[in-house]
C-alpha angles and dihedrals in degrees: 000000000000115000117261114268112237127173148153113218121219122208109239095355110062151279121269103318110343115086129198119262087024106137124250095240084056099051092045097053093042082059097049086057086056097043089140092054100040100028101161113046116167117207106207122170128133122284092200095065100023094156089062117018134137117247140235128203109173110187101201115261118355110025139055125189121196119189134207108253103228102041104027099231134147103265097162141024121190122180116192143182095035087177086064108115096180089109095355112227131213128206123204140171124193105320095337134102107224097172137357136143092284098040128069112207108212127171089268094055089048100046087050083054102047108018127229121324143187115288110255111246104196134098113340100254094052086049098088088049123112105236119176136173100298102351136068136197116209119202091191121064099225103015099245106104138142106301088218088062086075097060094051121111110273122266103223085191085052111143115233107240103190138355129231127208123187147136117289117264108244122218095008086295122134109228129243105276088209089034133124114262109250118256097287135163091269093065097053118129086011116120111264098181138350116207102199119197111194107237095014106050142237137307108214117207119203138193136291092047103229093067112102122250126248130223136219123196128199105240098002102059109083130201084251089056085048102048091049090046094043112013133240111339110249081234148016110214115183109219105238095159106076088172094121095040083095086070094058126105096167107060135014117179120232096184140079092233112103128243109238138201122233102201119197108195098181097056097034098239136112125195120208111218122210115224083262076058091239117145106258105165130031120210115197114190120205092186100213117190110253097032127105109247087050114142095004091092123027118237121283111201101219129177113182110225117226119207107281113252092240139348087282115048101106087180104072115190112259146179131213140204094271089059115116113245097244092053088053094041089049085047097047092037114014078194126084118299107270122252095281131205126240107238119188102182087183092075098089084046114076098164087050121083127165135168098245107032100154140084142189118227113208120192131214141170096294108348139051126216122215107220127207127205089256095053082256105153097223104171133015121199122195121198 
């Protein structure tokens, strides 16, 4: 028997324990803990566009997610059937109880809740809905009714069919609803952007914006400077495979001691430390649906920096993670891709299969591209 689902919604904030602008590695990972509460999650987004497409979690049966497709935030959240009793789900808001099992929540009941609002002025069978700043009632279960229903004189006695959460429109103006969430609470201490500059790292911007950005230096950053700028790593790996060390100009190690990887989850990045426990490789992960390293980093937003045209050009050319691999090799090389290496990182995986597993790595001075079958950039790695 599933719990029962019970949740207050909050107009422009969120519904029960999900909150808009909270990333989808965070959500995700927030349902696998409550696995017993939330057991079937379907994950839905477009293969055709995997960098940057919107995404899908459908909770089955009452909630739907959908995520930015850029950032990977929660933009929307839509509970339906509220009549389902496999598992019965109650609404409140504030101390008031909108829907449960017992309570129908019909437009009256609604309108005593929230007040009068501005008539909708959208498509014809969204016309007859309630819409107020940061929440929605939907009279229709799937939104594609007869246009003339909308048209129809109002039931006051009309059952609300779902519930919409999302941010409030600024300015009078709907949001994009495949937009990116505006800058919010949820977001704060997350990554909002990594300039990477091949040779030299990464700065690493975070939310909220005014917070200044923090800069990590190949062979000058230490794991002590890490730990204090971003806190203490989610795990310590210790490198025992020295095959690509072979690749490396930068560093070659004269002592016994291993290299190790600190791995930040949360921010989608790994560092490689030296013995001397100073930072000698950089990993960015772009965590494109599909591929195999999808969900176990979050996605860090990287752009790689190219040299300014002049000393002042404070708009250097860039290139960012939904670039196609040959834009950012001919930006990186305007010669021909290097020779590449074939990388099936389900081969340590028996129980994982996927459709696409391999990549292709592709070196170049100072940074090496991970390539997916559909010319997807999913990891960059800077040494």
């Amino acid at each position: 028997m599933i719990s029962a689902l019970d949740c207050d919604v909050r107009p422009g904030s969120g519904l029960g324990i999900f909150e808009l602008g909270t990333s989808l590695w965070n959500v995700l990972d927030l349902l696998r803990r409550l696995q017993h509460s939330f057991p079937q999650v379907d994950v839905k987004y477009d293969t055709d566009t995997s960098s940057m497409t919107p995404i899908v979690l459908y909770i089955r049966p009452h909630l739907e997610l959908l995520f930015s497709g850029k950032q990977q935030r929660l933009h929307t959240i839509i509970l339906r059937k509220l009549r389902v009793r496999d598992p019965p789900v109650t609404l409140r808001y504030k101390d008031v109880t909108l829907s449960s099992p017992e309570e129908v929540l019909k437009r009256v009941f609604v309108s005593r809740t929230f007040g009068p609002t501005y008539p909708y002025h959208g498509d014809n069978d969204l016309r007859s809905d309630l819409r107020y700043p940061g929440v929605w009632f939907s009279f229709e279960e799937d939104g594609m009714g007869d246009g003339l229903k909308g048209m129809q004189t109002e039931d006051r006695m009309q059952e609300v069919k779902r519930v919409i959460v999302s941010q409030k429109e600024r300015d009078g103006e709907d949001r994009d609803a495949l937009g990116e969430p505006a800058e919010c609470p949820a977001m704060d201490g997350d990554i909002s952007r990594a300039i990477v500059k091949v040779h030299e790292g990464v700065a690493l911007h975070f939310f909220p914006s005014t917070t200044p950005p923090v800069h990590i230096r190949l062979g000058e950053t230490t794991a002590q400077d890490l730990t204090m700028d971003l806190g203490p790593p989610n795990r310590v790996h210790y490198k025992e495979d020295e095959r690509m060390t072979i690749h490396s100009t930068a560093y070659t190690s004269e002592s016994s001691e291993p290299s190790y990887f600190y791995n930040y989850f949360q921010h989608g990045l790994d560092f490689l430390l030296s013995p001397t426990h100073v930072v000698i490789k950089i990993i960015l992960h772009s965590n494109i649906p599909g591929s195999p390293l999808f969900q176990r980093y979050k996605r860090c937003n990287w752009e790689i920096e190219g040299r300014p045209e002049d000393d002042e050009d404070d708009a250097p050319p860039r290139k960012r993670f939904y670039d196609r691999f040959e834009t950012i090799s001919h930006f990186l090389s305007p010669r021909e891709p290097p020779p590449s290496m074939l990388l099936d990182r389900t081969d340590e995986e028996e129980a994982l299969t996927l459709p696409s597993s391999t990549t292709r790595l592709h070196g170049y001075d100072g940074i090496i591209l991970e390539v997916s079958e559909a010319s997807q950039v999913v990891a960059v790695m800077l040494f």
